[in-house]
N, C-alpha and C positions, 0 to 999 in steps of 0.2 A: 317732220316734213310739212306737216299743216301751219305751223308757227311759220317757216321759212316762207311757202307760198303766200299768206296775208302779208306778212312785213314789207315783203320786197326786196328791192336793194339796197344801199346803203353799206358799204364794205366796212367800216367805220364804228358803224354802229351796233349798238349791244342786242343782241335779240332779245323781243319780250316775252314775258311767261307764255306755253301755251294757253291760248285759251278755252278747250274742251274742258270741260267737267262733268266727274263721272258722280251722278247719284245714287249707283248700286254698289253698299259696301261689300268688299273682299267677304265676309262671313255671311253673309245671305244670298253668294253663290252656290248652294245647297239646301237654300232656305226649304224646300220641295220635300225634301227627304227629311230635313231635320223637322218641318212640324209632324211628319206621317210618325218619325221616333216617339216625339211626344205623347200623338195622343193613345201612342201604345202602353206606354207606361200611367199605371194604375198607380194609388194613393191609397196604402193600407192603413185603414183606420181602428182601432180599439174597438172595444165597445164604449158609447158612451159619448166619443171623441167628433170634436163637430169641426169641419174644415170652418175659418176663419175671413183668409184672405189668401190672393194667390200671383203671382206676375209670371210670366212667360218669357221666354228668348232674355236667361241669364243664364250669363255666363262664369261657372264654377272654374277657379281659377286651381293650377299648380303650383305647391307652394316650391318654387324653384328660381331664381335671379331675378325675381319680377320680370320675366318674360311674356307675359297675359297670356301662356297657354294653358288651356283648360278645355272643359267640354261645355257645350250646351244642356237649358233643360231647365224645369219651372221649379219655380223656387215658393213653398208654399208653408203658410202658418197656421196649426191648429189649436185647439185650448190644450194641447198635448205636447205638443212638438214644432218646432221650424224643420223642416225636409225640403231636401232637394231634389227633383227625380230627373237623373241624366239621360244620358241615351246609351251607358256604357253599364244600367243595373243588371241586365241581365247575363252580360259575363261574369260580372261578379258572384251572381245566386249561381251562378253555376259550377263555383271552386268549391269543392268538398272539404279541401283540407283548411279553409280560412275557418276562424273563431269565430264565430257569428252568436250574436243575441237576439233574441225572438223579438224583444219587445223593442228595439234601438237600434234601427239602421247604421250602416257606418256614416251615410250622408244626413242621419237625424239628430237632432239638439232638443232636449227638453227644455220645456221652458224655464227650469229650473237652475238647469246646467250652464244658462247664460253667466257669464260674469264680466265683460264688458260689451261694448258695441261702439265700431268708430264707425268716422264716414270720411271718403277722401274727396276733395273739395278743391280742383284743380293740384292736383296732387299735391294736396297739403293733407294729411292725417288727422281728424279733429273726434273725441267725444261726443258721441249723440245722448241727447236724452230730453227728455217734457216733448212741446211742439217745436214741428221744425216750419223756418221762414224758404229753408233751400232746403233742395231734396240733394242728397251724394250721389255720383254717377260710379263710385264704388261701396260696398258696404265688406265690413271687414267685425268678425264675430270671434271673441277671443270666449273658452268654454272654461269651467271649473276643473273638469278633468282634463285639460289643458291643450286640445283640439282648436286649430284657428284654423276659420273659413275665412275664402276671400269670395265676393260675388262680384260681378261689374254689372252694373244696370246701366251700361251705356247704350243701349239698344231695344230697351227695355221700354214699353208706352211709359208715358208721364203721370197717365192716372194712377198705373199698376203701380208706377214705385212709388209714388205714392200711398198708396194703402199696403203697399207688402211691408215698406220700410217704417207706417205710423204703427201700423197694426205690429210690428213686432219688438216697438221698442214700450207700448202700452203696456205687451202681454208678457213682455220680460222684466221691465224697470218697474212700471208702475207700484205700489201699495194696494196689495191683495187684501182681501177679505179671507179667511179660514173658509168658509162653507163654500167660498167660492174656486177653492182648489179640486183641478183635475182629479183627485184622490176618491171625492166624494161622489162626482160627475159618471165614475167607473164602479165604483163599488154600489150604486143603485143600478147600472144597469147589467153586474153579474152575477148580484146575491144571490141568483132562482137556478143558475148552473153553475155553482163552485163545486168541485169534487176534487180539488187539489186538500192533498194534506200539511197544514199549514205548519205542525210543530215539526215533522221530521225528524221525532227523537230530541228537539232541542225541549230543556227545561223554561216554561215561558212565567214560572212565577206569578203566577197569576188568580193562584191557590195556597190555601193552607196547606194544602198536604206537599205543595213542592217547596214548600220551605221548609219544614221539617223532614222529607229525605234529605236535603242538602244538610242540613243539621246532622242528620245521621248519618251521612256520606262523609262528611270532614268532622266526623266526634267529637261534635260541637253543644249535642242535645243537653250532655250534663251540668253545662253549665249556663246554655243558653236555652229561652224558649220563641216559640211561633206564636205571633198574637196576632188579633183581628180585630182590638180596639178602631181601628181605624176603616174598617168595611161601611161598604158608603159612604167612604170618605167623610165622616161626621165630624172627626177631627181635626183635619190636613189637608187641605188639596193638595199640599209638594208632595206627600208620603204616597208610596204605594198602596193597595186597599191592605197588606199582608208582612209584616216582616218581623224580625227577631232582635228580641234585647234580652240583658241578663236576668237570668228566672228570679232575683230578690228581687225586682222590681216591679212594682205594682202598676196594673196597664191605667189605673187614673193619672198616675205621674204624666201618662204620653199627651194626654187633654188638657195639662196644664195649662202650656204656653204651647200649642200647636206642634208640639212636635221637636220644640226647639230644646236645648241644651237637655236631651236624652241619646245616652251611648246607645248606637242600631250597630247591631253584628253585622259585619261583613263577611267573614270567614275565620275556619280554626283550623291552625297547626297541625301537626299529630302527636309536638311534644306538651300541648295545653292550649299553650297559648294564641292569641284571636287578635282579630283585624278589627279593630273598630272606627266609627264614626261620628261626628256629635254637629248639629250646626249650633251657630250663637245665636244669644237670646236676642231680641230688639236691643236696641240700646233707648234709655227710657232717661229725659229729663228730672222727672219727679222721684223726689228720694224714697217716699213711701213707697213707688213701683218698683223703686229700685232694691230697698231693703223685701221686697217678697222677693225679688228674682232671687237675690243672693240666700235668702233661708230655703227657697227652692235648690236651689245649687248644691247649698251644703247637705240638706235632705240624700242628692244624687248621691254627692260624695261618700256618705256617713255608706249607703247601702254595698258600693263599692269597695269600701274600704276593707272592710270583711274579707279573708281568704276566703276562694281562689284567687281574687283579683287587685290583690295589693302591690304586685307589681305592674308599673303602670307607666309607659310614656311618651309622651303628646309630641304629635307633628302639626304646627298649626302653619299649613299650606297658603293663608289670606296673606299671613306678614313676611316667613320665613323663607318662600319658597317662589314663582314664579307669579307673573301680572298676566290676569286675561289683555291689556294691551301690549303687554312684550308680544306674549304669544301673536297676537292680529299682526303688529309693526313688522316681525321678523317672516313672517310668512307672506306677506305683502310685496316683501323685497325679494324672498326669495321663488317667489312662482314666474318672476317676470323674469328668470333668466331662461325658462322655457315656454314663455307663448309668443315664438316665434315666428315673426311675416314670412320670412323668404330665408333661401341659404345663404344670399349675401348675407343678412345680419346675422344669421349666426355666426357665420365666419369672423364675421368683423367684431364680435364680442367673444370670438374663442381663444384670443391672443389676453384677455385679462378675466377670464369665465371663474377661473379660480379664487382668484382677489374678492371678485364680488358677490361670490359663494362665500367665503367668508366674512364676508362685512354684511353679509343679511342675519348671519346668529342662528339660523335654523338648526343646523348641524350640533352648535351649541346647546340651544335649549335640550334637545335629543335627549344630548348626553347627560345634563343636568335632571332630567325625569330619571333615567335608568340608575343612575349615581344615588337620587333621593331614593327608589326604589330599592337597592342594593343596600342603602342605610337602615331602611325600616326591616328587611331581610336579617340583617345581621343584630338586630333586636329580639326578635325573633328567636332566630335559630339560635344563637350564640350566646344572649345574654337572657332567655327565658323570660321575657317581657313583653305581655302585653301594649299593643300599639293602637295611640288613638288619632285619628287625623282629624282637624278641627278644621272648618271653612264653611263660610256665610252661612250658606246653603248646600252645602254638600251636591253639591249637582256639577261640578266641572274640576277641578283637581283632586278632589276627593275620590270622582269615578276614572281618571285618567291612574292615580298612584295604586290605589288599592286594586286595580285590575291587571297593571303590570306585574305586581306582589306574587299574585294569583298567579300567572303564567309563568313569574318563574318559580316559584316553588310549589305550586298543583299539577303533575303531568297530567292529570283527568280534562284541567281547561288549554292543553296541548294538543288535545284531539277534536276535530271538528264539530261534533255535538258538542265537548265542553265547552269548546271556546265560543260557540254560539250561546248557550247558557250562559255565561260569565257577563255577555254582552247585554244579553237579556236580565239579568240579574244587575248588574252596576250600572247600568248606563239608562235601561228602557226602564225597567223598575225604581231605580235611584235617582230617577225624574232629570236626566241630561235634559236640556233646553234646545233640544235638535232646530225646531221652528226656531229661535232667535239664532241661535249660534251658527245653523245654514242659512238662515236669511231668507228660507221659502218663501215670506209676505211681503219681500222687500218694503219693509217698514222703518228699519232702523239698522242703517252699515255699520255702526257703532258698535252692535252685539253681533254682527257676525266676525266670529273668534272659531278656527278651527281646529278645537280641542282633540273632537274624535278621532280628526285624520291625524293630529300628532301624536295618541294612540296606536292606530295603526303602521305609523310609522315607527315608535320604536318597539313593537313585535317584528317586526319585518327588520329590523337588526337583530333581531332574537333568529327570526327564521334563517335568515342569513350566515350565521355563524354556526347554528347548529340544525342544522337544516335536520338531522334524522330524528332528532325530538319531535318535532310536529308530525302529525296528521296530514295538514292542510301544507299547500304551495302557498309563496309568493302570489302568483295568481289569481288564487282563493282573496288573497286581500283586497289587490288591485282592482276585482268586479265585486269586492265588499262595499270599496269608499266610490266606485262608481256610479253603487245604490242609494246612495243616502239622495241622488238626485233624480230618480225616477218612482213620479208622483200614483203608482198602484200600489205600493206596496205601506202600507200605516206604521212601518218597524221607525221609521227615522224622521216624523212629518209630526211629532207633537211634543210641546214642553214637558209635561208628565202623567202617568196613568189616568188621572182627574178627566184632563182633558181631553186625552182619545176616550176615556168611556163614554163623559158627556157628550162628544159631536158624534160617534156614532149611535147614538140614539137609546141608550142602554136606561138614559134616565129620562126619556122622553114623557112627558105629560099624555100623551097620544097612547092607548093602551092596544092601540087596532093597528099601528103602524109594527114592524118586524125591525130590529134592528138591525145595525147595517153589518155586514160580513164584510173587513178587507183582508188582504193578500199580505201576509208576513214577507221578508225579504229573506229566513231561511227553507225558501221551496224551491229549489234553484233551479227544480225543473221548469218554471214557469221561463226561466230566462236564458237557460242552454237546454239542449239536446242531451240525454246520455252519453254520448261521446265525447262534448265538448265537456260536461262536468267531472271526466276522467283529469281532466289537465288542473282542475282544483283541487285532489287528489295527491298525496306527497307518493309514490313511488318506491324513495327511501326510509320510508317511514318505520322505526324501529317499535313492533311491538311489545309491549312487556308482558314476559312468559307467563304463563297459566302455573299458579300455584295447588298444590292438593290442599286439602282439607288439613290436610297436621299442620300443615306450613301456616296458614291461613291462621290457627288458631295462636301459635307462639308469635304470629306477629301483631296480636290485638294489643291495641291501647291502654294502659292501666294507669288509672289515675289515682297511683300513689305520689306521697310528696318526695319521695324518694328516688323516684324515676323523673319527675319534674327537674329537683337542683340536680342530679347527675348525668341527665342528657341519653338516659340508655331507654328508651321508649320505644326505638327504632330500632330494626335487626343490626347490629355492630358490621355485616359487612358490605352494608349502604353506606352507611358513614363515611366511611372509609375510601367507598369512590366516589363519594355525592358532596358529605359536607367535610368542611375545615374542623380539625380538631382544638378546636378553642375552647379553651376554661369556660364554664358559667359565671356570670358575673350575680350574686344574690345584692340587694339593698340591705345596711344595717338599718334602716328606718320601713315603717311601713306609712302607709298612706297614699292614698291617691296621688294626693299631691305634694304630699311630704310634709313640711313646717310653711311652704310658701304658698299654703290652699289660700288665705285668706287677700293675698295682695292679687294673686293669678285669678281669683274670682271677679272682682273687679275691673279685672283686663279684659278677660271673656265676656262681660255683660259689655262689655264697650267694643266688641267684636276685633280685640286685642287681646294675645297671649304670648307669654316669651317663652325661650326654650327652658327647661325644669330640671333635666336630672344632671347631664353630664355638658362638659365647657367645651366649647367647638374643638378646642385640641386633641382632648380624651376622646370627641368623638372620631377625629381625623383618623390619630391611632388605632383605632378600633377597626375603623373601616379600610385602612389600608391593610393594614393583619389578617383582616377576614378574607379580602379580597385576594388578597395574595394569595393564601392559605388555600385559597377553595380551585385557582388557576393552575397550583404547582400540583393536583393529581388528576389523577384520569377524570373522565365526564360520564356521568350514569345520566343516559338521557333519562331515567325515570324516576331521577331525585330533580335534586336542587338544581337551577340551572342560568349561569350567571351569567351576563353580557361581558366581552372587553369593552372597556368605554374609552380607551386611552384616542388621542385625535385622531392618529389613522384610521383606526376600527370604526367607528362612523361614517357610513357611506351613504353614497345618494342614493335614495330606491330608485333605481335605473327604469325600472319597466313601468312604474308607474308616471313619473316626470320627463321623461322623455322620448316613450312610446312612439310618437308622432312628427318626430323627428329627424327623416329618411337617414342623416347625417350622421346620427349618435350611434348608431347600430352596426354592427359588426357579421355581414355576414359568415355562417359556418363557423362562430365561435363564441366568444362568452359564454356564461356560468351553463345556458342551455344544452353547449357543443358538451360539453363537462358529463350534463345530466345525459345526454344519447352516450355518448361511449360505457356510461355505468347502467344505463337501462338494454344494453345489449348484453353487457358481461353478466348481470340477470340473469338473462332471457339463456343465457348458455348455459348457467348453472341451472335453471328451471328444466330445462331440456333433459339434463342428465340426472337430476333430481326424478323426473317421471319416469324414465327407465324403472327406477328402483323404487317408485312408489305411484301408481296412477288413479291415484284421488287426486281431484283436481276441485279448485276449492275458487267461493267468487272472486274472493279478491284477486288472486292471481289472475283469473279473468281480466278484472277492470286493470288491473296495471299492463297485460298485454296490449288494452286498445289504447292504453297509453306511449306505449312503444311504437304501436303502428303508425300514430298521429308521428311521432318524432321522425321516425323514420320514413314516412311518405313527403316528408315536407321538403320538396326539390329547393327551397328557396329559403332553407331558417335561418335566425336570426340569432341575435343577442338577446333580443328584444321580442321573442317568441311566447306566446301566438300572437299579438297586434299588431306588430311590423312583419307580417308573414310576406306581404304582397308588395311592401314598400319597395319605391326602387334605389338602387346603392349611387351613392355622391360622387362623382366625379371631380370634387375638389380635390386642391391636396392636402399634405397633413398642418402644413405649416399656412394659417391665413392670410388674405391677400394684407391686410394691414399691417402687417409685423412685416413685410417687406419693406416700407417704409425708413423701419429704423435700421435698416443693413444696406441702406446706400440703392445705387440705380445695379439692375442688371449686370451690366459690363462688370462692374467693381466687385462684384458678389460673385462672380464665374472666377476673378481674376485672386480673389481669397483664396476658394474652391483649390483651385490650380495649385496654388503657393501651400496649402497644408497637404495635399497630396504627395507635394514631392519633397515635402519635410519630413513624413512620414517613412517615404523609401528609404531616406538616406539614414 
């Protein structure tokens, strides 16, 4: 009406734009209320933890059609965390049945857990990183554990985004310094009230004397001992201060050449035979360093050679076996089919999601670890042969293979203390390179390779398949590999024992200074509640019955050679539902290395070794026979316990990769819906079980408040506890983009139609 009045008449003529213009945008019609939200909401800090930088009036975006709905709320960086604090947290703190972690909001990101950062730039999607000449009027944060935030700073002062969006790409991309991680920040300011118990029953290796129960736990002592040659590290940084080699070996041999080409125990069998390890020597231009290496070599060989240990065969994981760059390339391709912007794109990549699931190899490699693993297994068990795995440095294939070993033939590292030990034993003590290979100092993308997580992934096909062998959930892993990126806890934040003794202060020059106390990542009460640590808990978990004393004593280990070649060492009716009944296979030659020590020596000093005993076919045989063999009878979760590796049986870990996913999740069903209908039939049989007996014993306790959480939860999932609250897709099942290749509408009703009444007639 106001356009009409100015213009005039002129019938003819086009009317011009109105001319009012409003300067109060539609979202700061509540502007009033929305800052009073704000400055209600508080900013829970650490000890330690020091706000950085901070912007206000952003807008936290729903990851839903790129629709820009979302909430309001200040969006703030500390040397800890990026957090956002809406005006919708306090519904949230008020759901009892959500999974909640104490130290990790659901709107919070450690600085650690960043793993890219874009900016949209008139809606173009661009890479931020160093300094910026333009600031982005959106910022979009893609996480490790595979969480994407979207923010808009379109309303946001120009200073704030400014320093929200410098300051957060310093404190995430930049090249850290070690002393300058949040890690150290917190552990001086809560050395003086720790009262958290940090082992929790886990074995932390850290001692002589936990290496020799483990010795005597897996009756290993006879032929192996615990040495401390290397206490204060005098001659190793890699090496732990504590671990075990074969008892003819004299602990000068370990001072040689630092630690390099000596067999270190991993673990032992219960029919003899042991996991070993060796890294290679330097490789050395000059022939005289070279001809010591090799009389050092043969020195090893000669003491080995000797029964028990003359049967003997090498997995040299450097040549034969998998590239720390496959493993980076393949994981590279395959996380980017779940860090998702919006539902559009996932829809529009759900029509070829599979294709490019398999052209990233992820799934592959998997199978390829569990396969080598099931190889050295069937060494093992079947052919009474010592196994040695051979790599640079024994720090990343070496702790990935021989840890799988462990899991599936130790039910002890099946149980949540073992398998915390095992972790702590191969990985934190076997000097993993957690700092390079998680990229904590972003220093070098080069070495960040995620060995660990492809670890924890294929146990989580192990749990998966046999879920009542474990102790632990699925769960348990998913806020395992969550930890490796929150900066309290020292279990995942250093190259190797050397190095966290020396920064926390152990070898300080300073005699008046206290070293420093940090927080283990097996105290999980530090980061759930009691209740929420029920659901890391297996439920199903099959205990193995309590043996008496007689039983106990006919099933000890005897190390005759007689029970060695004939395989009877173990009760006959384990066998029988654990392992394959395969012939032993004896060597007619003895030696380490057989007739080929003196060429394979050579190969080894040049950090080159071939395979030695048997020709890839024989082995093929073997491992198909065994594999077979062990599938065609029952499953004793508390022997031996094999994966299927054939290509179906390889699955995505659902709950870990696509958590966050509103779209992926299924609710009131998957494997979850599975586990409430069998944690009820439980709960009936426990009922009537107390009739007739009313002791009531903890555990059954903690698995009740497991049931309650399952069965309170008005809204579960597939994808239970993370997507407790998520809300369900209103997509359909078929993506908008695959309508494309089936023509327009009309012609797709008029298919529709025509196979309908093909079918009546």
């Amino acid at each position: 009406m106001l356009g009409k009045g100015v213009v005039g008449g002129g019938g003819g003529t086009k009317a011009p734009k109105p001319s009012f213009v409003s300067y109060v945008r539609p979202e700061e019609i509540h502007t009033n209320e929305k800052e009073v939200t704000e400055k209600e909401v508080t900013l829970h800090l650490l000890p330690g933890e020091q706000l950085l930088c901070e912007a206000s009036t952003v807008l936290k975006y729903v990851q839903e059609d790129s629709c820009q709905r979302g909430i309001y709320g200040k969006l703030v960086c500390t040397d800890f965390k990026i957090a956002f604090l809406g005006d919708d947290e306090s519904a949230l703190d008020n759901d009892e049945t959500q999974f909640k972690n104490k130290i990790i909001g659901e709107n919070d990101i450690t600085l650690h857990c960043v793993d890219q950062i874009y900016g949209v730039f008139d809606e173009k999607k661009k890479t931020l990183f160093g300094q910026l000449k333009k600031y982005p009027e959106k910022l979009i944060i893609h996480c490790k554990d595979f969480r994407v935030f979207h923010f808009c700073l379109r309303y946001t002062k120009e200073e704030e985004v400014k320093r929200i969006v410098s300051g957060i790409i310093h404190h995430t991309l930049a090249p850290k310094l070690l002393k300058r991680l949040f890690l150290f920040s917190y552990a001086t300011a809560v050395q003086h009230n720790m009262a958290t118990n940090p082992k929790n029953h886990t074995v932390m290796f850290d001692t002589l004397e936990d290496w020799w129960w483990e010795l005597e736990r897996t009756k290993g002592s006879m032929k192996y001992k615990a040495v401390s040659v290397n206490e204060g590290y005098k001659v190793c940084e890699r090496l732990p201060a504590y671990f075990a080699v074969p008892t003819p070996l004299p602990e000068e041999n370990v001072s040689r050449f630092q630690g390099h080409g000596i067999p270190i125990w991993c673990w032992s069998y219960h029919n003899g035979c042991a996991l070993l390890k060796m890294s290679a020597l330097p490789k050395e231009q000059d022939d005289s360093i070279l001809q010591i290496q090799k009389s050092f070599l043969d020195g090893i060989y000669r003491i080995i050679h000797r029964p028990p240990y003359e049967i003997v065969k090498t997995e040299d994981l450097s040549n034969n076996f998998l590239s720390l760059p496959d493993i980076q390339t393949a994981y590279s391709k395959f996380k980017q089919l779940f860090l998702i912007d919006n539902s559009t794109e996932f829809w529009d990549t759900d029509i070829k999601w599979f294709s490019l699931l398999e052209s990233s190899n992820w799934l592959d490699i998997i199978r390829r670890c569990l396969k080598k693993a099931i190889e050295i297994i069937e060494c093992l068990e079947a052919q009474n042969m010592n196994v040695l795995l051979l790599e640079e440095n024994t720090s990343d294939l070496c702790c990935l293979i021989s840890s799988l070993v462990q899991v599936m033939m130790d039910p002890h590292c099946r149980t949540r203390a073992g398998f915390q030990s095992l972790v702590q034993k191969e990985w934190i003590m076997g000097g993993h390179c957690f700092l390079d290979r998680c990229n904590h100092l972003r220093q070098s993308d080069k070495e960040e390779v995620p060995v660990f997580l492809l670890f924890l992934d294929c146990v989580w096909q192990l749990v998966h398949q046999h879920a009542p062998a474990f102790e632990f959930t699925e769960t348990y892993l998913t806020v395992l590999s969550d930890s490796l990126y929150i900066p309290i806890f020292s279990t995942f934040f250093f190259n190797s024992p050397h190095q966290r003794e020396t920064n926390m202060g152990r070898e300080s020059q300073d005699t008046q200074s206290k070293p420093l106390s940090l927080l283990t990542v097996w105290d999980w009460s530090v980061q759930f509640e009691p209740t929420a640590q029920t659901l890391l808990q297996n439920p199903l978990y099959v205990e193995k019955p309590k043996m008496d004393k007689g039983q106990r004593k006919g099933t000890r280990f005897k190390l005759d050679q007689n029970s060695l070649s004939s395989g009877t060492a173990w009760p006959e009716h384990q066998r029988q539902l654990s392992l394959p009944l395969t012939q032993s296979k004896s060597s007619p030659k003895r030696g380490f290395f057989r007739e080929e020590t003196d060429h394979l020596i050579k190969n080894l000093l040049g950090k080159r070794i071939s395979k030695l005993i048997n020709s890839s076919d024989e082995l093929q045989d073997n491992f198909r026979e065994f594999y077979d063999s062990w599938h065609s009878k029952p499953t004793d979760y508390h022997g031996l316990l094999l994966p299927h590796i054939e290509g179906p049986e390889i699955r995505v870990w659902a709950q870990r990769y696509l958590r966050w996913i509103p779209e992926a999740q299924i609710l009131g069903g998957g494997t979850v819906a599975t586990m409430s209908k069998l944690l009820e039939m439980m709960e009936e049989v426990q009922s009537l079980q107390e009739k007739i007996d009313e002791r009531h014993h903890h555990q059954e306790a903690l698995q009740g408040e497991a049931r309650s959480l399952l069965r309170n939860s008005v809204r579960l999932s597939s994808l239970f506890p993370f997507a407790l609250l998520q809300r369900h897709s209103s997509k359909p099942v078929l993506p908008t983009s695959g309508w494309k290749t089936l023509g327009d509408e009309d012609d797709l009703a008029k298919r529709e139609d025509e196979f309908v009444d093909l079918g009546d007639v």
